[in-house]
Structure formats: structure tokens, C-alpha cells
VOLODREN-877383 format. One line per 8 residues: their letters; for each residue x, y, z of N, C-alpha, C. Coordinates in nm, 4 decimals, always signed. Each point is the difference from the previous one (the first is absolute). Example, Ala and Ser with C-alpha at 12.3 -4.5 7.8 and 13.67 -1.06 7.14 Angstrom:
BEGIN
as = +1.3190,-0.5690,+0.7800,-0.0890,+0.1190,+0.0000,+0.0900,+0.1200,+0.0000; -0.0350,+0.1050,-0.0720,+0.0820,+0.1190,+0.0060,-0.0770,+0.1090,+0.0730 .
//
This chain:
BEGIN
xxxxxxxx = +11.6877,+11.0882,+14.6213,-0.0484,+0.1344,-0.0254,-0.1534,-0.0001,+0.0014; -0.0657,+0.0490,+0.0874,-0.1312,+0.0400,+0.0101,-0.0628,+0.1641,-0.1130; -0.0563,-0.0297,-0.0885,-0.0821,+0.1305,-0.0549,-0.1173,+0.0120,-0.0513; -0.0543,+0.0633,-0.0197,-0.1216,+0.1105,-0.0671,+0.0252,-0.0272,-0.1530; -0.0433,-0.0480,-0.1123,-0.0080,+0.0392,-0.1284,-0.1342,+0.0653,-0.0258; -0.0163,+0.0831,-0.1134,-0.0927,+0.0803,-0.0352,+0.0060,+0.0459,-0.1564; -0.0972,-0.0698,-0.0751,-0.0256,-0.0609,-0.1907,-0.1377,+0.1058,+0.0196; +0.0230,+0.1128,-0.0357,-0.1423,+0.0618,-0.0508,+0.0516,+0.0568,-0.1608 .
xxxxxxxx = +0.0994,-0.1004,-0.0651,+0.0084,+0.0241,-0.1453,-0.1283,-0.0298,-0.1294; -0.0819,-0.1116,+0.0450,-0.0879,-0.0135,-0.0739,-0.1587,-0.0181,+0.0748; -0.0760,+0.0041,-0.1007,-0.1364,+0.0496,+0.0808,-0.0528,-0.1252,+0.1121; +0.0826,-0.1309,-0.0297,+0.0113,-0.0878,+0.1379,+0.1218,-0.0023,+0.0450; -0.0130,+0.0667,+0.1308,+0.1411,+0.0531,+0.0750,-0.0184,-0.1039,+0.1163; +0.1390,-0.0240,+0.0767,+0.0158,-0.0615,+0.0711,+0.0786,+0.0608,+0.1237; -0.0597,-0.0949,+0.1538,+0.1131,+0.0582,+0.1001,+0.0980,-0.1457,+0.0548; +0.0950,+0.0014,-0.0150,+0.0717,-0.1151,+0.0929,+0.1059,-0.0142,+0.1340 .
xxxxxxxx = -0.0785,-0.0621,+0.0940,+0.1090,+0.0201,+0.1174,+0.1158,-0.1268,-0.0001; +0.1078,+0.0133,+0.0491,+0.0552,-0.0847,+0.0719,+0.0406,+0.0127,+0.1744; -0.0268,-0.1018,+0.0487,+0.0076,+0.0678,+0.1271,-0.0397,-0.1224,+0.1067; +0.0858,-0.0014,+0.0799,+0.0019,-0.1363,+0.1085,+0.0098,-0.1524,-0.0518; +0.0954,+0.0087,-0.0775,-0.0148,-0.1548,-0.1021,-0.0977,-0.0536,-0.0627; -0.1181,+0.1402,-0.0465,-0.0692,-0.0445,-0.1047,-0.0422,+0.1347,-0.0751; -0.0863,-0.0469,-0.0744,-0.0272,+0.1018,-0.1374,-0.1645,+0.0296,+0.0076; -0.0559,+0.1198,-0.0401,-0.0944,-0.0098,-0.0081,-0.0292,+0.1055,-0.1554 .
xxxxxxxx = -0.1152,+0.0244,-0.0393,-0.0075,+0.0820,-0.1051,-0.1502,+0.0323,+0.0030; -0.0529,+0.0877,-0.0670,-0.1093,+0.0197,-0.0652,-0.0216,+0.1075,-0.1143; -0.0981,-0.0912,-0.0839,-0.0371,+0.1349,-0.1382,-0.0906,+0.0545,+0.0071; +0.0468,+0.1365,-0.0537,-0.0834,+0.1440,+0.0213,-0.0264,+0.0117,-0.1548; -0.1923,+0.0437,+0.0308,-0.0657,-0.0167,-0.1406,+0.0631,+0.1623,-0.0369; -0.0641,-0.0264,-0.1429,+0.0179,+0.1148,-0.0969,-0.1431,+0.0510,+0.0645; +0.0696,+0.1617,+0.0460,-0.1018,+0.0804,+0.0008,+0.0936,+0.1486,+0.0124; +0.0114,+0.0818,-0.1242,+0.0935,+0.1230,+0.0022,-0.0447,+0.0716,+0.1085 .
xxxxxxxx = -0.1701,+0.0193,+0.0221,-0.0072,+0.1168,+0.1052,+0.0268,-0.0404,+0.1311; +0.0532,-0.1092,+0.0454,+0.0636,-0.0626,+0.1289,+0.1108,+0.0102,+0.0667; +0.0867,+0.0191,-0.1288,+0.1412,+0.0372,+0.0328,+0.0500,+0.0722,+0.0616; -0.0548,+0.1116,+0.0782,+0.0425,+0.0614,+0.1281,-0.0849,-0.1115,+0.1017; -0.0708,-0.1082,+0.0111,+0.0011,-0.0645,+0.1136,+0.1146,-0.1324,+0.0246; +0.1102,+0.0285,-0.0869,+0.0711,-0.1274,-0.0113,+0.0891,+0.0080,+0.1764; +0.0089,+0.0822,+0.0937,+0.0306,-0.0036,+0.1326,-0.0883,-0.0527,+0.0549; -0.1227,+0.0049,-0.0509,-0.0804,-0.0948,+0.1429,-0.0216,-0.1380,-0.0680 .
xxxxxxxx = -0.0252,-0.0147,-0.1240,+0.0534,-0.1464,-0.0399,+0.0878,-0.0401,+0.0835; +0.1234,+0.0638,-0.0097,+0.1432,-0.0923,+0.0978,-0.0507,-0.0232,+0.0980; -0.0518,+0.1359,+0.0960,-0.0307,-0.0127,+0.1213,-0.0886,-0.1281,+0.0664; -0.0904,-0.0470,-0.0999,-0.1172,-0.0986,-0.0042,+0.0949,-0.1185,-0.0155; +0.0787,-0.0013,-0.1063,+0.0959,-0.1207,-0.0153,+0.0567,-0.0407,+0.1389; +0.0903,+0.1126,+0.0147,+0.0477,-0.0544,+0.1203,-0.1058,-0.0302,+0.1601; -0.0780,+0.0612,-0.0223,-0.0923,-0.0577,+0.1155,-0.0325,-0.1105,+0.0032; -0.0550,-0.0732,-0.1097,-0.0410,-0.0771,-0.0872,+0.0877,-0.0889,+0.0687 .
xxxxxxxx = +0.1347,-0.0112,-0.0400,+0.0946,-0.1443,+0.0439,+0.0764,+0.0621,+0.1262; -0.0710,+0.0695,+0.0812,+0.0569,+0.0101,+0.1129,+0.1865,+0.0114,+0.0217; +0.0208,+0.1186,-0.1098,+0.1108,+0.0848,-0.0391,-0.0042,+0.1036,+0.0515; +0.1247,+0.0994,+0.0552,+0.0506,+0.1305,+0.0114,+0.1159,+0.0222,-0.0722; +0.0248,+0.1164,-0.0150,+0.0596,+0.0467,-0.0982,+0.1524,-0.0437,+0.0638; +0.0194,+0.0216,+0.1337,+0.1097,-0.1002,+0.0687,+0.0614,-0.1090,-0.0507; -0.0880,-0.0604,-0.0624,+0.0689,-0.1483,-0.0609,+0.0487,+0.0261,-0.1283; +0.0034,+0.1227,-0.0417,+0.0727,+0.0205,-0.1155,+0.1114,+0.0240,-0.0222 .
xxxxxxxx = +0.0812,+0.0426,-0.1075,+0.1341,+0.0800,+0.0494,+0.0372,+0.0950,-0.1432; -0.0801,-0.0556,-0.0969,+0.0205,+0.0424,-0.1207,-0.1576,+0.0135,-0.0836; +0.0085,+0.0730,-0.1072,-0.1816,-0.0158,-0.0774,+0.1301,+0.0453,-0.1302; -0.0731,-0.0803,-0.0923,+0.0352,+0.0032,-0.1582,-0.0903,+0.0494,-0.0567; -0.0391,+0.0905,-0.0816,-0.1266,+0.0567,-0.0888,+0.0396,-0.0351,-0.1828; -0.0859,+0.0013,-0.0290,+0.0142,-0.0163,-0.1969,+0.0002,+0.1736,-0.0242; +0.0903,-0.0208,-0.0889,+0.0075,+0.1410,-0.0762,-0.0943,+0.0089,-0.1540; -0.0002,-0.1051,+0.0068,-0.0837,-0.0016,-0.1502,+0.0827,-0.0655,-0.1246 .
xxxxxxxx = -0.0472,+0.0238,-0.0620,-0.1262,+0.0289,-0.0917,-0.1021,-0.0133,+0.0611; -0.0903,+0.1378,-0.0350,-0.1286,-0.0576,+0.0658,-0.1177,+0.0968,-0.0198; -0.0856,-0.0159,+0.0540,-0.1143,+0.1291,+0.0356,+0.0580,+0.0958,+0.1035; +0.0199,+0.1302,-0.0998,+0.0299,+0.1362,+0.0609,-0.0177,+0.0250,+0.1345; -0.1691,-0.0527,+0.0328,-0.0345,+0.0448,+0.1659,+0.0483,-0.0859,+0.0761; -0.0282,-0.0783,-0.0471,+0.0552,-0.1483,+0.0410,+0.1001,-0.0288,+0.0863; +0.1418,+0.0677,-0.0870,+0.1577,-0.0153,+0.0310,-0.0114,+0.0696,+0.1027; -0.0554,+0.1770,-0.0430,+0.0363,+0.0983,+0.0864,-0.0655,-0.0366,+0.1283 .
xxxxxxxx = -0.1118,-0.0230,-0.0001,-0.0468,-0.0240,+0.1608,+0.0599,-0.0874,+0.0678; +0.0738,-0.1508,-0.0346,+0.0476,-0.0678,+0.0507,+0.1367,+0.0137,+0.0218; +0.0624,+0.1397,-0.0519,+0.1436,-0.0269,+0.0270,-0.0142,+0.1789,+0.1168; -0.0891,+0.0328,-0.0053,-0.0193,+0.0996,+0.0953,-0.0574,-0.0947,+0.1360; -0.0743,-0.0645,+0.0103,-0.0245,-0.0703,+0.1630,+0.1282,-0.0794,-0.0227; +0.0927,-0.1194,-0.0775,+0.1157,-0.0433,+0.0331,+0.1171,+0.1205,+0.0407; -0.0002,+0.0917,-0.0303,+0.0797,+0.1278,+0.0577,-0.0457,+0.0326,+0.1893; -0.0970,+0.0314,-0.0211,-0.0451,+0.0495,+0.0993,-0.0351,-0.0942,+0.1028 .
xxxxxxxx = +0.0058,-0.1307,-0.0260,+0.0398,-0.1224,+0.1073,+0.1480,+0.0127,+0.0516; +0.0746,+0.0094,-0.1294,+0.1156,-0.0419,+0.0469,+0.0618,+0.1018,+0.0997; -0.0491,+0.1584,-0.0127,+0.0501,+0.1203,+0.0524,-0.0516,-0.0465,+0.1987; -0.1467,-0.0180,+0.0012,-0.0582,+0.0108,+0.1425,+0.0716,-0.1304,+0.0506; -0.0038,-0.0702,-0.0817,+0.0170,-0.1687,+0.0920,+0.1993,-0.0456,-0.0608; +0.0912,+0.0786,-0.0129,+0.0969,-0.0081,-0.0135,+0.0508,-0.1610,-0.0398; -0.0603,+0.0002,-0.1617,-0.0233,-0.1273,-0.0563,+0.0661,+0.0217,-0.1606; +0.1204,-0.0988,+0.0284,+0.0817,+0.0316,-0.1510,-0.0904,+0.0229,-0.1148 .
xxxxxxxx = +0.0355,+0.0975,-0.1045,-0.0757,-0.0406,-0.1304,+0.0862,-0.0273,-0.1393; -0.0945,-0.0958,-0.0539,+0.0644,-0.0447,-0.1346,-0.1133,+0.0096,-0.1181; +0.0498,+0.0471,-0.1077,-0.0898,-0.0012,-0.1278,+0.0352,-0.0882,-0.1165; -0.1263,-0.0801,-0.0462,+0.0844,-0.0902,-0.1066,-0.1207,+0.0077,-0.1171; +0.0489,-0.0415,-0.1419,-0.0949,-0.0047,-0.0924,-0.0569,-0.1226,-0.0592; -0.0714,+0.0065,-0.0559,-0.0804,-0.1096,-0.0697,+0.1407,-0.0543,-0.0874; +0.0213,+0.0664,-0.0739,+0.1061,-0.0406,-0.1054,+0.1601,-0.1245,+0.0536; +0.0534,+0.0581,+0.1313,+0.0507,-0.0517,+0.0886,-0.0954,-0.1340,+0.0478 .
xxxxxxxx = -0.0666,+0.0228,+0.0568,-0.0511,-0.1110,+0.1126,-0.0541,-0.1298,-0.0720; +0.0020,+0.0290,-0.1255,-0.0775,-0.1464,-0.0823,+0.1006,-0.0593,-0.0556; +0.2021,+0.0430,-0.0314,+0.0815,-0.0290,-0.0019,+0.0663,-0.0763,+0.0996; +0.0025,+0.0238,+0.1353,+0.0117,-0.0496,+0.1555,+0.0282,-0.1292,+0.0020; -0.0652,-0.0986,-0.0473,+0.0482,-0.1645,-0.0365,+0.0731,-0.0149,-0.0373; +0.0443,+0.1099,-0.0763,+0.1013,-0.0734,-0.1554,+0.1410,+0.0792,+0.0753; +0.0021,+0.0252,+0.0782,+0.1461,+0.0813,+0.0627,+0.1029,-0.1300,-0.0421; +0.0964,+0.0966,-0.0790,+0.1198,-0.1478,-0.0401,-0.0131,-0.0652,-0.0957 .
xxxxxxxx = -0.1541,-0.0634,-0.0329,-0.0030,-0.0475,-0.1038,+0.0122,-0.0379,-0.1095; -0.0164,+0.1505,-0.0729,-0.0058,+0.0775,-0.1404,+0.1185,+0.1014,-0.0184; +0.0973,+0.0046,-0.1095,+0.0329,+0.1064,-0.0356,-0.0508,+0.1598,-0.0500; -0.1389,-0.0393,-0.0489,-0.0773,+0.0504,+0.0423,-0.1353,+0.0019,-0.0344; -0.0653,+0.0973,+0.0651,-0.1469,+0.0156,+0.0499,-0.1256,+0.0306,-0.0820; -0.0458,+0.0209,-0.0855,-0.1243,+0.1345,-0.0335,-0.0946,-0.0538,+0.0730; -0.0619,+0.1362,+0.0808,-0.1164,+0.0168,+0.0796,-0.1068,+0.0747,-0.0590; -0.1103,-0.0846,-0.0340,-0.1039,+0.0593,-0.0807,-0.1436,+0.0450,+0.0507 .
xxxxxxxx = -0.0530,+0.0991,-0.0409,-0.0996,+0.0826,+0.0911,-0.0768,+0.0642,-0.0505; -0.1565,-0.0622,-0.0254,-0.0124,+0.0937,-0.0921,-0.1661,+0.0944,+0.0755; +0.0099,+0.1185,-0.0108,-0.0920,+0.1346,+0.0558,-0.0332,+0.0551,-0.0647; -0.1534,+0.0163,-0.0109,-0.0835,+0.1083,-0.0610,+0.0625,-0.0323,-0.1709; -0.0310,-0.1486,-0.0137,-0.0076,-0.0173,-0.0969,+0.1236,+0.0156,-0.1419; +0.0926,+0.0167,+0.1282,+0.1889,+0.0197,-0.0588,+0.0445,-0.1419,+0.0009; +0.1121,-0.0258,-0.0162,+0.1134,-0.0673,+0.0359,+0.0847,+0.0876,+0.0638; +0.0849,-0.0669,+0.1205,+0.1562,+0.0516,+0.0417,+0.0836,-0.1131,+0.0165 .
xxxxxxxx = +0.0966,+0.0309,-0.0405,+0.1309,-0.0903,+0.0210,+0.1334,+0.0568,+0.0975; +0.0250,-0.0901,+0.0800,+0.1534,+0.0290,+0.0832,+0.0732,-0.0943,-0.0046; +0.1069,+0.0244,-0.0120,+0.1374,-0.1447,-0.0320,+0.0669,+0.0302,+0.1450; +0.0335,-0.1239,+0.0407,+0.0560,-0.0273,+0.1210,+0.1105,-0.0827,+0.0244; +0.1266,-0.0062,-0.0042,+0.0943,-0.1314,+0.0269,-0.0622,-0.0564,+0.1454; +0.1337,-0.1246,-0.0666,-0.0224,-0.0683,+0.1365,+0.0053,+0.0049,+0.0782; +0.0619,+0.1281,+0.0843,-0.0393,+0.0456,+0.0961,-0.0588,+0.0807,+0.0481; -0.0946,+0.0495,-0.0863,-0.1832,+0.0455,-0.0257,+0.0586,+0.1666,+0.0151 .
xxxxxxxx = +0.1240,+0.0214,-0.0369,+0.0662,+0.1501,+0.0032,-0.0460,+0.0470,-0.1688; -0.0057,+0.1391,-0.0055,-0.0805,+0.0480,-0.1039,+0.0296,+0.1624,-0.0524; +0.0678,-0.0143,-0.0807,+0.0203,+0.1321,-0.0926,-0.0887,-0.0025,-0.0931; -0.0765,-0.0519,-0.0268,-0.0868,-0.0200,-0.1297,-0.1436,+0.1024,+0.0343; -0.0313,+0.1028,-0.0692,-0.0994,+0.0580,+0.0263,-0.1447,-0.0162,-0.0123; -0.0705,-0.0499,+0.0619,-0.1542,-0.0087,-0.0722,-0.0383,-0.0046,-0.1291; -0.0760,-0.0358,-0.0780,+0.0490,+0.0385,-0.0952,-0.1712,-0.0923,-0.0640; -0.0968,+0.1232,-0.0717,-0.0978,-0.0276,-0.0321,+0.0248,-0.0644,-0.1732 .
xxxxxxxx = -0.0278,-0.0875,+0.0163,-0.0543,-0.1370,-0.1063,-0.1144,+0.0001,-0.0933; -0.0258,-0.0490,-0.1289,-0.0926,-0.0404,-0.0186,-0.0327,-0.1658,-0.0228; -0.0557,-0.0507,-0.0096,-0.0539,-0.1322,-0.0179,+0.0751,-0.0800,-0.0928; -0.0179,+0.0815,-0.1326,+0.0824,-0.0526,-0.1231,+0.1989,-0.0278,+0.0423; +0.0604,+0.1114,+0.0403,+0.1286,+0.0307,+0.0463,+0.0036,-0.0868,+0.0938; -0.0592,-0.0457,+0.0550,+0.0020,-0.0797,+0.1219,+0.0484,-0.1511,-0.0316; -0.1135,-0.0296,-0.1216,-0.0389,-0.1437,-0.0664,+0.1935,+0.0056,-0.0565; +0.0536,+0.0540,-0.0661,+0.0842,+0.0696,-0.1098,+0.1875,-0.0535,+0.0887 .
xxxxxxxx = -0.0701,+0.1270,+0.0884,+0.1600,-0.0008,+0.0812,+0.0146,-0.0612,+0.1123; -0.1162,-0.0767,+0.0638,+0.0177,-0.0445,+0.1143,-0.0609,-0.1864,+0.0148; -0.0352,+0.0015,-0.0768,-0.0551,-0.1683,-0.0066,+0.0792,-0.0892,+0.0633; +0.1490,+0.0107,-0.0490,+0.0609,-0.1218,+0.0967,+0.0975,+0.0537,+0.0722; -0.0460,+0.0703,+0.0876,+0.0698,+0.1167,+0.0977,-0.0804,-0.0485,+0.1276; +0.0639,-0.0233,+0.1060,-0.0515,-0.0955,+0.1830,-0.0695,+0.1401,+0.0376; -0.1313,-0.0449,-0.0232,-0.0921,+0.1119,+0.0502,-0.0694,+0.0005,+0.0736; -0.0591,+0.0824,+0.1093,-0.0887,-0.0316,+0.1496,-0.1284,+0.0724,-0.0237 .
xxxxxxxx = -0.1212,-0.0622,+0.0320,-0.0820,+0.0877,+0.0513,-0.1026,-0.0155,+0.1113; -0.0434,+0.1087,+0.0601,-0.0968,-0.0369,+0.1509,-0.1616,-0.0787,-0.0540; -0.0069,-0.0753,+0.0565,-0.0861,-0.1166,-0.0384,-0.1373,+0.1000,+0.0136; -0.0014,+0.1278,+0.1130,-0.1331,+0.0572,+0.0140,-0.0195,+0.1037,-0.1274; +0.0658,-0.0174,-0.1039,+0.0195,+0.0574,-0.1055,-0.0295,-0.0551,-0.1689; +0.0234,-0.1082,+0.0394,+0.0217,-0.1188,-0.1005,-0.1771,+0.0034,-0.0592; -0.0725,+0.0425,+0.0312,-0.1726,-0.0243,-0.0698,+0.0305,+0.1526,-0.1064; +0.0923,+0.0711,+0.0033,-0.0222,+0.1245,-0.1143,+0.0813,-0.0202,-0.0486 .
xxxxxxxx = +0.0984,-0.0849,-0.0224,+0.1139,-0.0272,-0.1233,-0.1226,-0.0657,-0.0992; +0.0730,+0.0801,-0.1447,-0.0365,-0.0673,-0.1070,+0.0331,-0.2133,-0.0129; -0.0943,-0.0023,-0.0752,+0.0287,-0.1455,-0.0171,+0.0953,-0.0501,-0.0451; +0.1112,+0.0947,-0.1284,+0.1502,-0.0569,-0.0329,+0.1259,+0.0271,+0.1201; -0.0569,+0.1079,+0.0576,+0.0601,-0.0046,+0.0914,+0.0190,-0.0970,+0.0727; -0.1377,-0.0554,+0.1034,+0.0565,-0.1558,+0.0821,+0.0138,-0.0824,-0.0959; +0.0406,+0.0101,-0.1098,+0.0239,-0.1265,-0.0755,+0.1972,-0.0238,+0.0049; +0.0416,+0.1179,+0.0317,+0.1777,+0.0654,+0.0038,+0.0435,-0.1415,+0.0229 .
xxxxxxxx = +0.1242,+0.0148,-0.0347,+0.0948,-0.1089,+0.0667,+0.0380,+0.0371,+0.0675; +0.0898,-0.0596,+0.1096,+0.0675,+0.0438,+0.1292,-0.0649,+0.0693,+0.0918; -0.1850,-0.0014,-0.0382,-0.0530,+0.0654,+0.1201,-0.0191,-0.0459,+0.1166; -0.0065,+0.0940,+0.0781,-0.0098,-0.0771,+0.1733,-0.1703,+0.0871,+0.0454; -0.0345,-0.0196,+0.0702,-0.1080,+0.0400,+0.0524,+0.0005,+0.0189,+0.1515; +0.0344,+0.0710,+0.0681,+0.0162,-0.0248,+0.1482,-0.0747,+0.0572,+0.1095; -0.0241,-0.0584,+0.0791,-0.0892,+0.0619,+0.1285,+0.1091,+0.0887,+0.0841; -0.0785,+0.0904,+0.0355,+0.0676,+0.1154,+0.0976,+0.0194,-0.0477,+0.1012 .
xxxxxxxx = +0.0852,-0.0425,+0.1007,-0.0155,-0.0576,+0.1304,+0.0880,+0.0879,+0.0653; -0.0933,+0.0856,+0.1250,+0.0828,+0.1096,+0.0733,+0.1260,-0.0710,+0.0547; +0.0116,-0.1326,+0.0378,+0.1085,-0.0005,+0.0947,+0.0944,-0.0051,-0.0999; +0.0333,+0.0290,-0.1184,+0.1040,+0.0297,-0.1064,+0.0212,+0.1291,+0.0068; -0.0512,+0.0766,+0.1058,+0.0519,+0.1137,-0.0098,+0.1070,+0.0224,+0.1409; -0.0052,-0.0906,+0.0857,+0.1052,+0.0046,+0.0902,+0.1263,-0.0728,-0.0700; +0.0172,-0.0672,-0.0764,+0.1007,-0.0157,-0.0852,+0.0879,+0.0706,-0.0758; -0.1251,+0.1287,-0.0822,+0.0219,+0.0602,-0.0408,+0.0792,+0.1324,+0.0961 .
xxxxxxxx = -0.0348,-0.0002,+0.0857,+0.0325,+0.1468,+0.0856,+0.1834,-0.0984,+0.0582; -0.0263,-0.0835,+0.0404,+0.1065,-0.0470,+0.0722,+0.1485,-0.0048,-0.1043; -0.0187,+0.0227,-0.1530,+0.0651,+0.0082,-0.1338,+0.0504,+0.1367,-0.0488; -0.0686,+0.0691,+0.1149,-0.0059,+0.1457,-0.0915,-0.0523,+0.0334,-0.0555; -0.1066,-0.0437,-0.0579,-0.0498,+0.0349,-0.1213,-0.1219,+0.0863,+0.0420; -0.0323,+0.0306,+0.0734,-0.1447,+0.0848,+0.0910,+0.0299,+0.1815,-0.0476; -0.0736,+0.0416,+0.0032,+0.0479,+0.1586,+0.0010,-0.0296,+0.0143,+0.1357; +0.1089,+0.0835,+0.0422,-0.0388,+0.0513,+0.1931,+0.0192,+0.1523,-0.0212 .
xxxxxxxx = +0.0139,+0.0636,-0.1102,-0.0093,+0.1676,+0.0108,-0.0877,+0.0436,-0.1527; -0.0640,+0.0817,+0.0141,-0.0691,+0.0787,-0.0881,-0.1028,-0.0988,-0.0659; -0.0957,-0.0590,+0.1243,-0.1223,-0.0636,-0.0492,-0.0675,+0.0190,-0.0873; -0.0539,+0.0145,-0.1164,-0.0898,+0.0771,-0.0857,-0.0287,-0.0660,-0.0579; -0.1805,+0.0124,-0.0248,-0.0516,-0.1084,-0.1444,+0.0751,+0.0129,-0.0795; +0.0022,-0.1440,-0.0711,+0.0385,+0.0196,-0.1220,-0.1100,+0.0048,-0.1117; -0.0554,+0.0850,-0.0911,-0.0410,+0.0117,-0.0822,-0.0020,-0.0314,-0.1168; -0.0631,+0.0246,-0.1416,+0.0505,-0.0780,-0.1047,-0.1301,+0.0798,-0.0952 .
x = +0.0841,+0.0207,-0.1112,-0.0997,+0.1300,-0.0910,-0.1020,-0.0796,-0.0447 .
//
């Protein structure tokens, strides 16, 4: 499977290709008033490694959590790629994608996230399937009900957890690695209808 990923969830966003038996990527600085140039970023990307949109077949975008402009601009050019250049689309979240290793693993999951100075929590079985609703946390409740509970979090995150926090048991710390998201899509687990940031109060 050849695709497009697209991380404009946090203020260092990322693009990743796969494509002709290799990978390429690059990070896009934090700059909010840019975010309507995130099409000619790609465009530059792909010039860049001597890519067309041809070698694709699919683009994955982050839904978030994230910065408001952020999501929205990037899941409006991942739309509007996929419409001109008749290129599957899939949406996946932070909360999901830092779980991705542990498919099978765990009975189950908590995926921890914390924004604008919150906590969020999502529980996930082992097969990263999820009735469990979002569900805003505080620090203390956290320490309380979740200490020796198999818990994940995105490593580009890990510098604003409190200090008892990385102290948890059963914590994991994990790097985002896009090609866990062709895993993820090939599982089901992708959203392919009603793209929309996901937000978080």
C-alpha cells in the first residue's frame, strides 16, 4: 500500500509518504498563520523526492486532538486531494495510533493525552475497539484509578506530563510511527466516512 499521511495535530506537524519501496517524511514547523499553505508544503515535499501524487493510492490525515486550525486545514486539503486525485481517505486519532503496537496484546488499553493543560483518557481492548468515551481527567484521579492500569502515551507529548505521572506503573511511552497506520486501516480501525476533527473541551 502506497500513501500520503498528514499530523497537523500538534504545533510540530508532520507529512509521511510511502511510496516505491520506500518512505520518506518531513516536519512542518509551528507556525498557525501558515496553515492555509500546508498544499504547497506537500507540493514541495513531493517535488522534493521526486513524487506524484500517482504513486499514491491512499492519504491518512490525524483528526486530533489538536490545534483547531490546525486539524481543520489539514483535513480540508486531505479532502480535497482525495476528491481531484481519486485517492482513498482515512481518518485516525492520536488516542488510537499510540495504541497500534499493542494490537492483541493487552486486554486493555488507556490512551493518555494531555491538551491545553487537561488530561484525556480512552480505554481500548485488545483489539484497539472502543466504546469508552473520552473522558477528561484530572491528575490526582489519574494517580488514584489508573496507576496500575497498561497505559500509552505519544512520546511528542511526554515533556507536559506532570512528574508523578511518568513515574505510573505500566507506563509505555511511544513514538508515533506513520507506517502503523497502514496496519491500522488494513484492521478496520480507520474512519472512511464522516471525517471530522476531533475536538476536546
Amino acid at each position: 500500500m502506497n500513501f500520503l499521511s498528514i499530523d497537523c495535530s500538534t504545533d510540530t506537524g508532520s507529512l509521511f509518504v510511502k511510496a516505491k519501496n520506500k518512505t520518506f517524511n518531513k516536519v512542518l514547523q509551528s507556525d498557525k498563520s501558515k496553515n492555509d499553505l500546508i498544499m504547497k508544503q506537500i507540493l514541495v515535499f513531493f517535488e522534493e523526492n521526486n513524487l506524484m501524487f500517482d504513486d499514491i493510492s491512499q492519504i491518512f490525515v490525524n483528526q486530533g486532538p489538536g490545534n483547531f486550525s490546525g486539524l481543520r486545514g489539514s483535513l480540508a486539503v486531505a479532502k480535497g486531494m482525495s476528491l481531484s486525485k481519486n485517492l482513498n481517505l482515512f481518518g485516525y486519532n492520536t488516542f488510537l495510533w499510540s495504541c497500534a503496537k499493542f494490537f492483541n496484546k493487552k486486554d486493555a488499553i488507556f490512551s493518555l493525552i494531555r491538551f491545553r493543560e487537561k488530561y484525556f483518557i480512552k480505554k481500548f481492548n485488545k483489539k484497539l475497539k472502543s466504546n469508552f468515551k473520552i473522558r477528561e481527567i484530572t491528575e490526582g484521579d489519574l494517580i488514584r484509578k489508573y496507576d496500575n492500569e497498561f497505559k500509552v502515551i505519544p512520546k511528542n507529548v511526554a515533556d507536559s506530563l506532570g512528574e508523578q505521572i511518568l513515574k505510573f506503573n505500566n507506563l509505555n511511552i511511544v513514538d508515533l510511527n506513520h507506517n502503523e497506520l497502514e496496519f491500522l486501516q488494513l484492521k478496520g480501525l480507520l474512519n472512511e466516512d464522516l471525517i471530522k476533527p476531533l475536538y476536546l473541551s
